[in-house]
C-alpha positions, 0 to 999 in steps of 0.5 A: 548514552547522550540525552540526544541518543535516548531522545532519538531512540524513543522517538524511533521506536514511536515511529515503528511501534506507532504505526498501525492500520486504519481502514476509516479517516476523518473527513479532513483533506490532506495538504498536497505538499505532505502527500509529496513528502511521502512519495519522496520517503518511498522513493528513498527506500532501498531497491535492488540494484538501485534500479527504483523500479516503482512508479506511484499514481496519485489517484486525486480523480474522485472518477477515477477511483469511484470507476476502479473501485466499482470495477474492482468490487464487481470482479471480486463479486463474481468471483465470490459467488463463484466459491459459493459464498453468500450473496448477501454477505459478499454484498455487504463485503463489496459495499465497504471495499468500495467506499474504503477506496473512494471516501479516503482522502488520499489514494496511491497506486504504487506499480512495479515497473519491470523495465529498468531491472536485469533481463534474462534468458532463463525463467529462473534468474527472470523470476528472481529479478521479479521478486527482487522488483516486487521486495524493492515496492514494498520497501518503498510502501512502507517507507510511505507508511512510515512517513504517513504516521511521522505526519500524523496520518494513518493508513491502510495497505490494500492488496486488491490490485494484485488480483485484477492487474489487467482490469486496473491498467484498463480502468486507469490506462496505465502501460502494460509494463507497470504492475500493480502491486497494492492499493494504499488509502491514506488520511487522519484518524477519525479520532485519537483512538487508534486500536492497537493490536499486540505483536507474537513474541518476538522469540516465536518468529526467530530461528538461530542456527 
């Protein structure tokens, strides 16, 4: 193996190992043009069929995200309160949602558009062609993801969206076609102790026939 190879292979597995979630960045703006660079990783991930069927909102708006985040906090409230959870608890719970949302730098919406992939007259084939679409937006988070750490940023997936769909295209106007699959918060750590949490081993999630 060259020295270039070897290089290259610590550098790859710095990127992937590397990669960590961070709910809390410091209060430092992200250059627009690296926010544009990783939308353009996302969008050379992988889809089914070539299709890309992913549309990504930028929520630069500090109105718009206060607006969803309060919407969406108010719906999880209720629903909460409804499973019988402490009310004092879920206050608490609501309070960090929201400002998870509304204080990170950067804030992109990926969505599911369903439009451009393969129609089908049975529910069977159509739920495949969805899941296909839904595999397809995953790829291109993590892409984002990925890219985020190359840059030095860290991030967190959040997956609120995907409860209150309806309630997001509302709030956002956004086509009743695109769906909303995740909530991703980006921006510098807020110090250089990222917490790094160890994985299973690898033989625990590995089954060979």
């Amino acid at each position: 193996m060259t020295e270039y190879q070897s290089n290259s292979e610590v550098m790859f597995w710095q990127l992937i190992k590397g990669r960590r979630t961070v709910r809390r960045y410091a209060d430092r703006p992200v250059p627009g043009e690296i926010v544009w660079r990783l939308l353009e990783a996302a969008h050379w991930a992988p889809s089914a069929h070539n299709r890309q069927p992913w549309q990504f909102v930028w929520l630069r708006s500090s109105e718009n995200r206060q607006r969803l985040a309060m919407a969406m906090s108010k719906r999880w409230r209720s629903e909460l309160l409804a499973d019988g959870a402490d009310p004092e608890d879920v206050s608490r719970r609501e309070a960090i949602s929201e400002a998870r949302i509304v204080n990170a730098p950067v804030v992109i919406l990926p969505c599911l558009v369903l439009d451009v992939m393969d129609d089908y007259s049975d529910e069977r084939r159509r739920q495949a062609e969805w899941q296909m679409g839904v595999q397809s937006v995953a790829l291109a988070c993590q892409n984002l993801l990925l890219a985020a750490h190359h840059y030095d940023l860290v991030g967190c997936w959040m997956c609120a969206p995907i409860f209150v769909p309806d309630l997001v295209q509302q709030i956002l106007d956004l086509p009743e076609t695109w769906q909303p699959q995740a909530l991703l918060t980006i921006g510098y750590p807020p110090d250089d102790r990222v917490r790094h949490k160890p994985r299973d081993p690898l033989s625990d999630h590995v089954l060979m026939r």
